[in-house]
C-alpha positions as CSV (number, residue, x, y, z in Angstrom):
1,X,-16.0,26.3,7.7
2,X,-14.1,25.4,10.3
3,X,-12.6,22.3,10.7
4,X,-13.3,21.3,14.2
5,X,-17.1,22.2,13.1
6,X,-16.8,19.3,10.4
7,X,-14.3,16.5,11.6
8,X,-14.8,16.1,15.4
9,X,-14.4,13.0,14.5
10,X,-12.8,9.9,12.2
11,X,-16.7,9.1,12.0
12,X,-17.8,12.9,11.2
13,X,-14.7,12.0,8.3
14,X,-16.0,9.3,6.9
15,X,-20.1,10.8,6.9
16,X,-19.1,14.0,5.3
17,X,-16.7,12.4,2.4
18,X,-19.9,10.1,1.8
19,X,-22.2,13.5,1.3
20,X,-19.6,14.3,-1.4
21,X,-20.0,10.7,-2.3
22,X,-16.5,9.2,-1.4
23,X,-16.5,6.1,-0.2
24,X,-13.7,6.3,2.7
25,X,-12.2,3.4,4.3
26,X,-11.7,3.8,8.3
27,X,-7.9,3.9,7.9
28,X,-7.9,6.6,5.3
29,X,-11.2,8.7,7.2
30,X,-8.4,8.2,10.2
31,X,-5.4,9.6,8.2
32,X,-7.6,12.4,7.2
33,X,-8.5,13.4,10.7
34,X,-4.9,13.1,12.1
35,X,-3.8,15.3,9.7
36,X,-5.9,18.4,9.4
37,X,-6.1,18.1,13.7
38,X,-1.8,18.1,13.5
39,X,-1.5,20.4,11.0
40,X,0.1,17.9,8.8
41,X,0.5,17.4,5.4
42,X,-1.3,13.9,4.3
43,X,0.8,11.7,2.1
44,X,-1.9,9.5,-0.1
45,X,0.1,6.6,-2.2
46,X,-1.5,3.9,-4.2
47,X,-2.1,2.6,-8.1
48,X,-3.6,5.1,-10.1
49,X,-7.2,5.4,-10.2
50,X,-8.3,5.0,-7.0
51,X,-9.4,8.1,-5.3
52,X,-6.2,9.8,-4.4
53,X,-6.8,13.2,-6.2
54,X,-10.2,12.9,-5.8
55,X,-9.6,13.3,-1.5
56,X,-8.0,17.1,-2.3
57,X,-11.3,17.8,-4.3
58,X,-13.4,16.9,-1.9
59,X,-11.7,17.9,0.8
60,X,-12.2,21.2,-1.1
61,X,-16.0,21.2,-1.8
62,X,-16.6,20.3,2.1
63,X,-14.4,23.1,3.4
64,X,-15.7,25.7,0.9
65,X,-12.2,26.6,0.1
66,X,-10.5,26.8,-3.2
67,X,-8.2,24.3,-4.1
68,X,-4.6,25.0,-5.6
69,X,-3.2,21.7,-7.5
70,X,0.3,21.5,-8.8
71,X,0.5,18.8,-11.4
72,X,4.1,17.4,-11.0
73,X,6.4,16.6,-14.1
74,X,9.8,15.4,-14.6
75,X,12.1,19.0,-15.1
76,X,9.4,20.6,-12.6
77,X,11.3,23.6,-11.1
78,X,11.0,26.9,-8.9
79,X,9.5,29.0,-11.9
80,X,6.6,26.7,-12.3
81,X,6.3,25.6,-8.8
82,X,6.6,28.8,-6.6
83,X,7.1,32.2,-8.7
84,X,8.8,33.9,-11.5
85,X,9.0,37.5,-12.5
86,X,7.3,38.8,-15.0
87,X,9.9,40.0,-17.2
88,X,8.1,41.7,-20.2
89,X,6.1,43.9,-17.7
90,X,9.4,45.1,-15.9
91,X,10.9,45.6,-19.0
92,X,8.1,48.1,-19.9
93,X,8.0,49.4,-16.9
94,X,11.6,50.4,-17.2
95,X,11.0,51.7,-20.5
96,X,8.4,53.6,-19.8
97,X,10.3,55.5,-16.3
98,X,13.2,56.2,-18.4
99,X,11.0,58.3,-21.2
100,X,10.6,61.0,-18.8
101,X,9.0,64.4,-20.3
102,X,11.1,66.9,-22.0
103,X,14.1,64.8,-21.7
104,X,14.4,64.8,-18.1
105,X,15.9,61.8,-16.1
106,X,14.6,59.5,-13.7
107,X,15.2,60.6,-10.3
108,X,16.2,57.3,-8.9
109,X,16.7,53.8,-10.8
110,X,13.6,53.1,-12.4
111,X,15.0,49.1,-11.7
112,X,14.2,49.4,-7.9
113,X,10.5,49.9,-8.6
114,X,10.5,46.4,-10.7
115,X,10.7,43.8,-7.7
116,X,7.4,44.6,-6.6
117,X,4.1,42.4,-5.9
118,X,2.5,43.8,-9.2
119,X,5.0,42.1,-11.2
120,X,5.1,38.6,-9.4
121,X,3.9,35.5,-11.1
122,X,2.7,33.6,-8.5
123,X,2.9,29.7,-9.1
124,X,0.7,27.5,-6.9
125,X,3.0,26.5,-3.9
126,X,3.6,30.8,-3.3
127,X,-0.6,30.7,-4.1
128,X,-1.1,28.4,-1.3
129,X,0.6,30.8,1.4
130,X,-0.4,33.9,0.3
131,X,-1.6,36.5,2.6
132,X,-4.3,37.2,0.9
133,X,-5.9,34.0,1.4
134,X,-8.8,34.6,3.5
135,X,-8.9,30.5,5.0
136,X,-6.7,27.7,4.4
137,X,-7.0,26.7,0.5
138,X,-6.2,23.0,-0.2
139,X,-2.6,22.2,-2.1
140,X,-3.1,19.5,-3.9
141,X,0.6,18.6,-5.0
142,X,-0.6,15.7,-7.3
143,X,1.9,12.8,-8.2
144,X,5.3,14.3,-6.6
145,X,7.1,10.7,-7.9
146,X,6.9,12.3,-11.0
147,X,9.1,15.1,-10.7
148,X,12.7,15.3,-9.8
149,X,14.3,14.6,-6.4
150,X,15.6,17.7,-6.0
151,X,12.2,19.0,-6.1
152,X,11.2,17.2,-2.9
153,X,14.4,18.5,-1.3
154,X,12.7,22.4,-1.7
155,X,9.5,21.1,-1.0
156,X,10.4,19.6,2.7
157,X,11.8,23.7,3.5
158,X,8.0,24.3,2.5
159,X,6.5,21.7,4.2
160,X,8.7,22.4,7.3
161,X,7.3,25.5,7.8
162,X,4.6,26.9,4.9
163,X,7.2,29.5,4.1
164,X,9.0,30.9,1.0
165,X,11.9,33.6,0.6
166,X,12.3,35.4,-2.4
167,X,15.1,37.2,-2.4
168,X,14.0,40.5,-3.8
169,X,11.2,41.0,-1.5
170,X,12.2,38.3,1.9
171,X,10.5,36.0,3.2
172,X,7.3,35.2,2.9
173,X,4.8,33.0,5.0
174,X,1.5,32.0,5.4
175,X,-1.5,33.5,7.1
176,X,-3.7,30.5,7.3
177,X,-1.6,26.8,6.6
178,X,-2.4,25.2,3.7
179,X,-4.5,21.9,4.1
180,X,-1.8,19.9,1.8
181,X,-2.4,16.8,0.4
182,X,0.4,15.0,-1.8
183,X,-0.1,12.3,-3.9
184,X,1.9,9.3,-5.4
185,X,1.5,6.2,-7.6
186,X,4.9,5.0,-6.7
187,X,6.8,4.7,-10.0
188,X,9.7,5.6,-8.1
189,X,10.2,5.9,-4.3
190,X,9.9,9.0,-2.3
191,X,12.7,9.5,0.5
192,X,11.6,9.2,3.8
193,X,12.5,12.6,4.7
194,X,9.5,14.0,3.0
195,X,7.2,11.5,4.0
196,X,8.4,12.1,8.0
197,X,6.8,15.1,7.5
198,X,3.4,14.0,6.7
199,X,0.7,11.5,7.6
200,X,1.3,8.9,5.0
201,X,-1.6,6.4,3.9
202,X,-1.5,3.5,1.2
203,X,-5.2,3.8,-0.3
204,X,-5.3,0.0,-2.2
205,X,-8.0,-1.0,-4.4
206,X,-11.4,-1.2,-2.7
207,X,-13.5,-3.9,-1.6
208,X,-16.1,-5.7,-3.5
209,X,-18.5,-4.1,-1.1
210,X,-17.3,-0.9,-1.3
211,X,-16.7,-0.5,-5.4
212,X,-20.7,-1.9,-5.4
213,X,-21.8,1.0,-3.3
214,X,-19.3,3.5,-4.9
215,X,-20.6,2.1,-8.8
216,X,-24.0,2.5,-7.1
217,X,-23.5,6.5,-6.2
218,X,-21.5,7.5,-9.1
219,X,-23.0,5.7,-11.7
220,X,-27.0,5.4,-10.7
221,X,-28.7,5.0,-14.1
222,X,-27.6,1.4,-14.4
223,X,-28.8,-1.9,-13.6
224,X,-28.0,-3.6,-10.0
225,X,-27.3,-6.4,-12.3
226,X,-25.2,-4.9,-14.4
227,X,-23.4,-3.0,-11.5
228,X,-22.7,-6.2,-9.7
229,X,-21.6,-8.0,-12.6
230,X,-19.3,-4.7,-14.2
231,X,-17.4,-4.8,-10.1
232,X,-17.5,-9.0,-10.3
233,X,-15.4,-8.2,-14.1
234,X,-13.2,-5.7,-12.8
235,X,-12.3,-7.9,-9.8
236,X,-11.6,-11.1,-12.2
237,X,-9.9,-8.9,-14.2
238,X,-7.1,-7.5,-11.6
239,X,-6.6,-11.1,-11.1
240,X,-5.0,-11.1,-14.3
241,X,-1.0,-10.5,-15.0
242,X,-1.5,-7.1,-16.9
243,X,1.0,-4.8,-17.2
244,X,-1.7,-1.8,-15.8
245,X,-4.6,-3.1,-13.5
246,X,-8.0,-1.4,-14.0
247,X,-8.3,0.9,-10.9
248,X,-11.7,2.5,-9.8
249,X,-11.9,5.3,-12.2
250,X,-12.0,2.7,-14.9
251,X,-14.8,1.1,-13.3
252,X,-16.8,4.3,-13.3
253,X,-16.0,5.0,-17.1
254,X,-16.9,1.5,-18.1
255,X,-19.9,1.4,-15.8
256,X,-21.4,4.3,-17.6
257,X,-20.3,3.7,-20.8
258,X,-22.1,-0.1,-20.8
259,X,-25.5,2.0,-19.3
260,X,-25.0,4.2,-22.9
261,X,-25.0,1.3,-25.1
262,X,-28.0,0.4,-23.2
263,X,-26.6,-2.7,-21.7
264,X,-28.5,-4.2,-18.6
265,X,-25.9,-7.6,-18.3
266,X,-22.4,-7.9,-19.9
267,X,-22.2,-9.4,-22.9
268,X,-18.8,-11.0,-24.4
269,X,-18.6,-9.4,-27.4
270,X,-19.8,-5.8,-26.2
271,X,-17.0,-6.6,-23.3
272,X,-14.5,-7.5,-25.9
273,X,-15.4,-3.8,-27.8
274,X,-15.4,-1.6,-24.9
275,X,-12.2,-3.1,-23.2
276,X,-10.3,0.0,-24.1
277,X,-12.6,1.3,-21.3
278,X,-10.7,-0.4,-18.8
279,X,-7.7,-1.6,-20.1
280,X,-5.0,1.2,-21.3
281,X,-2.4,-0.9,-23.1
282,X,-2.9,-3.1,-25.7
283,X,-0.9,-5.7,-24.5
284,X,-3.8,-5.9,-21.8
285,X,-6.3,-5.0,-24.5
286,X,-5.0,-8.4,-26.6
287,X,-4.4,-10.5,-23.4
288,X,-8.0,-10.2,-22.3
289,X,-9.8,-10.2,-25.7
290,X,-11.7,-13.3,-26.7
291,X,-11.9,-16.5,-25.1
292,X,-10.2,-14.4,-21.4
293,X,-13.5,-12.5,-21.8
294,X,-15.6,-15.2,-22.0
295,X,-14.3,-17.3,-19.7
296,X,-14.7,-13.9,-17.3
297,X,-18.1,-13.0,-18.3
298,X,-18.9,-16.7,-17.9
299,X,-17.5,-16.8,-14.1
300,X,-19.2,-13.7,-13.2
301,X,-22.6,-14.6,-14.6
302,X,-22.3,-17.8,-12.6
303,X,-21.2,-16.3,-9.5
304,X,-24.4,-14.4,-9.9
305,X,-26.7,-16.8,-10.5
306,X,-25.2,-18.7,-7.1
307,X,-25.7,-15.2,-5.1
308,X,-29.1,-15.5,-6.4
């Protein structure tokens, strides 16, 4: 589909991530829109869990184009970024040239043959500029502050220009640009030279407001008591000094997992049992538990009775 079809605008942005039911704030509906109209790569940096993966896959769905994601990790390198050969196919191959009938001898190195298409491994950055693409997939290059910097040194060459050389075959480049969206939860900073390149958005934690309606879409089979008072718990909560602050897709989880226990209000000592829901460190876990929970539960069940 093409793009100026589907975002002629930062509105059209923000209506057609809410078909896919995302919840888009103006800025980041605005950062989206800049950067598929200039071509640029869109920079998405926040705590984790709240939505910045989930903008590729949607991105994705509403383009109708497959989405390439390369999970980043500390040691990441070229073989499992961009391409490697396939070595135990060349090795037959070679094998298999040099067992000529009756004895008879190759008639040129059967190793020229080897550094072919057929026998590359393609990795998802190479995936993303293929030729054989036929429309711009989405590269999802998911939490870059992961990996190493010298792996953002190679990836601004790519960024620069959606372009790879391999020496054995030259270089290669892409047909259609890849819509490329990078993420990052910021455990380390990310130099600025990479970030030039792209259109760089901080996506924060969501309002009040806007966690109800997402809770509302994602989760629908619970009560509008319930939802109010799960977002209310959540927002106490990341009020607290814990070492890892409950982001959206914790909401989601514990939202649904309170509608399976068949809750319709939140309950202290069904909070206190499904905190691991929410809360992925014990530390947080033992900080919370008990007469934290209460006083929460108690603070949100009074703020709703004064909403009423």
């Amino acid at each position: 589909m093409a793009l100026t079809a589907l975002f002629d605008s930062v509105q059209a942005v923000t209506d057609a991530l809410a078909a896919e039911r995302y919840i888009s704030s103006t800025g980041l509906s605005t950062s989206i829109f800049l950067a598929l109209k200039m071509g640029k790569a869109l920079f998405l940096e926040g705590e984790p869990g709240v939505g910045k993966t989930e903008v590729a896959k949607v991105l994705s769905r509403l383009l109708r184009t497959p989405l390439i994601r390369l999970q980043c990790y500390e040691g990441l390198d070229i073989n499992q970024a961009v391409y490697e050969w396939n070595y135990p196919r060349q090795l037959l191959e070679i094998q298999a040239k040099q067992r000529q009938p009756n004895g008879a001898q190759p008639d040129h190195d059967p190793v020229d043959d080897i550094f072919t298409d057929k026998f590359l491994l393609k990795r998802p950055l190479l995936q993303a500029i293929d030729q054989a693409n036929e429309q711009a997939p989405v590269l999802l290059i998911d939490e870059i502050d992961r990996a190493d910097e010298e792996f953002e040194s190679f990836l601004l060459e790519v960024l620069a220009e959606f372009q790879i050389t391999i020496p054995e075959l030259g270089t290669l480049k892409a047909r259609h640009v890849p819509i490329a969206i990078i993420t990052s939860n910021r455990t380390r900073e990310i130099h600025d030279a990479l970030k030039r390149r792209c259109v760089y958005y901080w996506i924060d934690y969501p309002s009040r407001e806007q966690e109800l309606e997402i809770v509302r879409l994602k989760v629908p089979g619970i009560s509008e008591r319930l939802t109010q008072q799960v977002v209310d718990f959540i927002y106490a909560a990341r009020q607290q000094e814990l070492y890892k602050l409950p982001g959206v897709a914790e909401t989601l989880d514990w939202a649904e997992a309170l509608g399976h226990l068949h809750q319709t209000h939140l309950d202290p000592d069904v909070v206190d049992a499904t905190l691991g829901m929410i809360l992925k460190y014990q530390d947080d876990v033992n900080k919370l538990r008990g007469e934290t929970v209460r006083n929460l539960v108690a603070q949100v069940q009074t703020a709703a009775i004064g909403g009423e």
